[in-house]
N, C-alpha and C positions, 0 to 999 in steps of 0.2 A: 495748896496744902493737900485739898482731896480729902473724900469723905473715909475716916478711921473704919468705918463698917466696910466698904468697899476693898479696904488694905485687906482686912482680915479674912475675907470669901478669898482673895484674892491669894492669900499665901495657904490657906487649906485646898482649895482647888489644885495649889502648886503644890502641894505634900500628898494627895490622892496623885498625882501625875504620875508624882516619882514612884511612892508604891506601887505603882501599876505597870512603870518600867523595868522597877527592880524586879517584879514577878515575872515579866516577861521574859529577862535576861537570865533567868534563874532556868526557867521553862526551854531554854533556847540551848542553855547550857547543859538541861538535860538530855535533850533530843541527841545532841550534837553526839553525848558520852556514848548512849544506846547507838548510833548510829555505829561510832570506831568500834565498839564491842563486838556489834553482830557481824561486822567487817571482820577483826580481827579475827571470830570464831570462824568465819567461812575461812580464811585464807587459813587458818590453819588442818580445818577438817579439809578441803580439797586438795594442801599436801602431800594429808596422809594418804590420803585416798587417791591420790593424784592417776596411778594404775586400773583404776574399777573405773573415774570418769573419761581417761581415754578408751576405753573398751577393752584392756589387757587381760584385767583381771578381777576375779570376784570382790565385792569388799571385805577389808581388814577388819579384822577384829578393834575394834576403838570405843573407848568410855568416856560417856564424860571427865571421870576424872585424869584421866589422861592428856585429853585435850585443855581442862583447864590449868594442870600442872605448868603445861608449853607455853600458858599464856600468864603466868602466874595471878591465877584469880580463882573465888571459890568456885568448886561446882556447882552452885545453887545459880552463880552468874552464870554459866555455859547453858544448866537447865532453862531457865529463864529467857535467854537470848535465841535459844533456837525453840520454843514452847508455839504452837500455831502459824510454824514459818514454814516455807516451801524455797528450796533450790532449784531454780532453775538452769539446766545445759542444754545444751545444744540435741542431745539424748533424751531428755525427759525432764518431765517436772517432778519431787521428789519432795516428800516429806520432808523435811531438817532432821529432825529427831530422831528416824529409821536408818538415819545412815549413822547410829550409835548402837554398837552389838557388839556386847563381852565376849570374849575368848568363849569357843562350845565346848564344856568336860568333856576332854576328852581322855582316855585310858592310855597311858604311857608307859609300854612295857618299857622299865628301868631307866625313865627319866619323868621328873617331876615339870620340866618344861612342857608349857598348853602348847598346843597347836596354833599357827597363825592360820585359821579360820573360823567363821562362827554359825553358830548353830542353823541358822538360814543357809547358809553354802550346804551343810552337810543334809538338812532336810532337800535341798533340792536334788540332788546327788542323787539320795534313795528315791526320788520321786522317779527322775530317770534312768536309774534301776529296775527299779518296778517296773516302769511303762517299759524297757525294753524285754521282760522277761518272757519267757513260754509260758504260757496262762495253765496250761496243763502240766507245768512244773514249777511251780512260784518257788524261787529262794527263798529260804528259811532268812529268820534272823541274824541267824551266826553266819550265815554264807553271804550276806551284804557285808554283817561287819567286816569278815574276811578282805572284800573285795576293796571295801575302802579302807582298811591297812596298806592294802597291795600300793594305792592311790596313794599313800601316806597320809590318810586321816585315820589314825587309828582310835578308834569307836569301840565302844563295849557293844555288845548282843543288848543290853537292857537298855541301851539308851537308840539304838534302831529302832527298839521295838516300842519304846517309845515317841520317836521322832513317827514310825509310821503309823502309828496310832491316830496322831495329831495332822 
């Protein structure tokens, strides 16, 4: 028959087992979900961006909301999924979060359509601007914005003069 004390360690030991499985499998199930998340967020930000990491071309203007719209989930999941991650390519290693950069205001004579680029493209633009001008003639303000209209980013004078401020 067996001692009745012995049954009873016996089936609590057996019900500690199981909670401890069931938290495991809980734990496993969440690893698993973060794991397809931060997957799905990559394959869809490298996409978009598919141009900038073959070396074509600068990065596209992209929001998190954007990308979580494509993956139907809130932005707080895309914030969260790429929060203290790094990409790695063959090119470099990369923050996650910096390859997220809204559309830069840009000035549309007679159309309310932004420009597909963002404020990092057009701050680099004027950087090398700058560094290639005659030091004894620096371009004004308005003569960058000029120039990057010409480029098809058309930029306001206030907002050069702020980007070269910064």
């Amino acid at each position: 028959m067996g001692n009745p004390f012995k049954r009873r360690l016996d089936e609590q030991l057996r019900d500690y087992f199981r909670m401890k499985l069931y938290r495991a499998r809980i734990l496993l199930k969440n690893v698993e979900q973060r794991r397809a998340t931060i997957l799905a967020v990559s394959k869809a930000v490298l996409e978009w961006q598919a141009d900038y990491f073959a070396g074509q071309a600068p990065l596209k203007p992209m929001t998190m909301t954007e990308i979580a719209g494509k993956l139907h989930v809130h932005t707080s999941t895309v914030s969260r999924s790429v929060q203290n991650k790094y990409l790695q390519s063959p090119k470099e290693t990369i923050l996650f979060k910096s390859l997220f950069s809204p559309p830069a205001a840009v000035s549309g004579k007679g159309t309310d359509a932004p420009a597909a680029v963002t404020s990092d493209h057009i701050k680099k633009r004027i950087h090398e601007l700058i560094a290639s001008e005659d030091a004894a003639r620096p371009y004004s303000d308005q003569a960058l914005a000029n120039r990057l209209e010409q480029e098809g980013i058309p930029v306001s004078r206030r907002t050069v003069a702020k980007y070269r401020e910064e």
